[in-house]
C-alpha positions in Angstrom: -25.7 -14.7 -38.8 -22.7 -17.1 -37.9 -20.0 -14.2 -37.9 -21.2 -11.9 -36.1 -18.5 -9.7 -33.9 -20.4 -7.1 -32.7 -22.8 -4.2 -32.5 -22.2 -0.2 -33.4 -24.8 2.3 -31.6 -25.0 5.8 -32.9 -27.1 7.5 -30.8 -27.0 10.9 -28.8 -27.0 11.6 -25.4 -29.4 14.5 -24.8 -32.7 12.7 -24.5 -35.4 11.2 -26.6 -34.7 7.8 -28.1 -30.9 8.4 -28.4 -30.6 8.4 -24.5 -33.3 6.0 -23.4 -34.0 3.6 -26.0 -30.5 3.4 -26.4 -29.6 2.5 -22.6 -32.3 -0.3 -23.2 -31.0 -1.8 -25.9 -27.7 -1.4 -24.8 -28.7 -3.4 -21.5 -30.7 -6.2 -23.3 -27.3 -6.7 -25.8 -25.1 -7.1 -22.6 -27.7 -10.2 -21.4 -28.1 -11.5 -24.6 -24.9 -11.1 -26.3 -22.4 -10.6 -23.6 -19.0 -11.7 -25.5 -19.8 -9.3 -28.8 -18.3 -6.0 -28.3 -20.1 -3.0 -28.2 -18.9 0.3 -29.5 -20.7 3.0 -28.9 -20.5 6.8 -31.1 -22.7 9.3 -28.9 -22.8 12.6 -29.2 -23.5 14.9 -25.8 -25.2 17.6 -25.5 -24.7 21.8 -25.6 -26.3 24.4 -23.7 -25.3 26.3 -27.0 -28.3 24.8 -28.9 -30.2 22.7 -25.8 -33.5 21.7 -27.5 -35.1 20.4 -24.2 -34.7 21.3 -20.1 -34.0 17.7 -19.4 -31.1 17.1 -21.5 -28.2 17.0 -18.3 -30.4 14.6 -16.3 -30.9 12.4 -19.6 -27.1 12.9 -20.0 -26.5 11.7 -16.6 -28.7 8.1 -16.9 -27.4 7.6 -19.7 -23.5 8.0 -18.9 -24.4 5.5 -16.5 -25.9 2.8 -18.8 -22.8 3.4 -21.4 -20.7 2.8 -18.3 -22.3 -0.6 -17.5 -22.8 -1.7 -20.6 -20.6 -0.6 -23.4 -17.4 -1.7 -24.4 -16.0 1.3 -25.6 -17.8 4.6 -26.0 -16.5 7.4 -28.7 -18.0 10.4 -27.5 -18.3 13.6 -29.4 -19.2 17.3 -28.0 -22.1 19.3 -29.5 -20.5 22.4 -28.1 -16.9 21.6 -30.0 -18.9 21.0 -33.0 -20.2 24.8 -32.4 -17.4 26.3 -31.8 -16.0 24.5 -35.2 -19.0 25.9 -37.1 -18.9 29.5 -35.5 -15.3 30.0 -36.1 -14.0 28.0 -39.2 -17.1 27.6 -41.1 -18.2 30.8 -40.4 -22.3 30.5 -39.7 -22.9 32.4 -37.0 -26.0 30.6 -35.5 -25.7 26.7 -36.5 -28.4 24.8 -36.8 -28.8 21.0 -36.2 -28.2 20.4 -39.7 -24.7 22.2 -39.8 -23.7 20.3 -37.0 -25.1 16.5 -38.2 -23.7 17.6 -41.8 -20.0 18.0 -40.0 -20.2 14.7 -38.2 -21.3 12.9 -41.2 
């Protein structure tokens, strides 16, 4: 590619590949492309829905690798995203699918 201007990472922050894979690639971009831009969309995590105990301390490394390594970082809430479903979409328990089909 001769164009290329930069790299977008969807990815979440609660754990699993979103949060360390991510910080990984995120890392090996910054040494091997270091003038491309790179924008992050993450999506934190709720206590609402928490599907693991780890989630705040994958949360935590991985603010710190979007801090060192990411341009610009668009984060979104899980909990808003609950909230939005709860009370203007009226499910009363979302699922994951409720909430990925209202980001999308």
């Amino acid at each position: 590619c001769t164009g290329l201007q930069g790299f977008l990472v969807f990815h979440s922050f609660g754990g699993g590949p979103g949060s360390g894979f991510t910080s990984l690639l995120l890392e090996r971009l910054r040494v091997g492309y270091g003038k491309k831009s790179k924008l992050e969309f993450a999506v934190y995590p709720s206590p609402q829905i928490s599907a693991a105990i780890v989630e705040p301390y994958n949360s935590v490394l991985t603010t710190h690798a979007t801090l060192e390594h990411s341009d610009c970082a668009f984060m979104v809430d899980n909990e808003a995203f609950y909230d939005i479903c709860r009370r203007n979409l009226d499910i009363e328990s979302p699922s994951y699918t409720n909430l990925y089909w209202l980001i999308g």
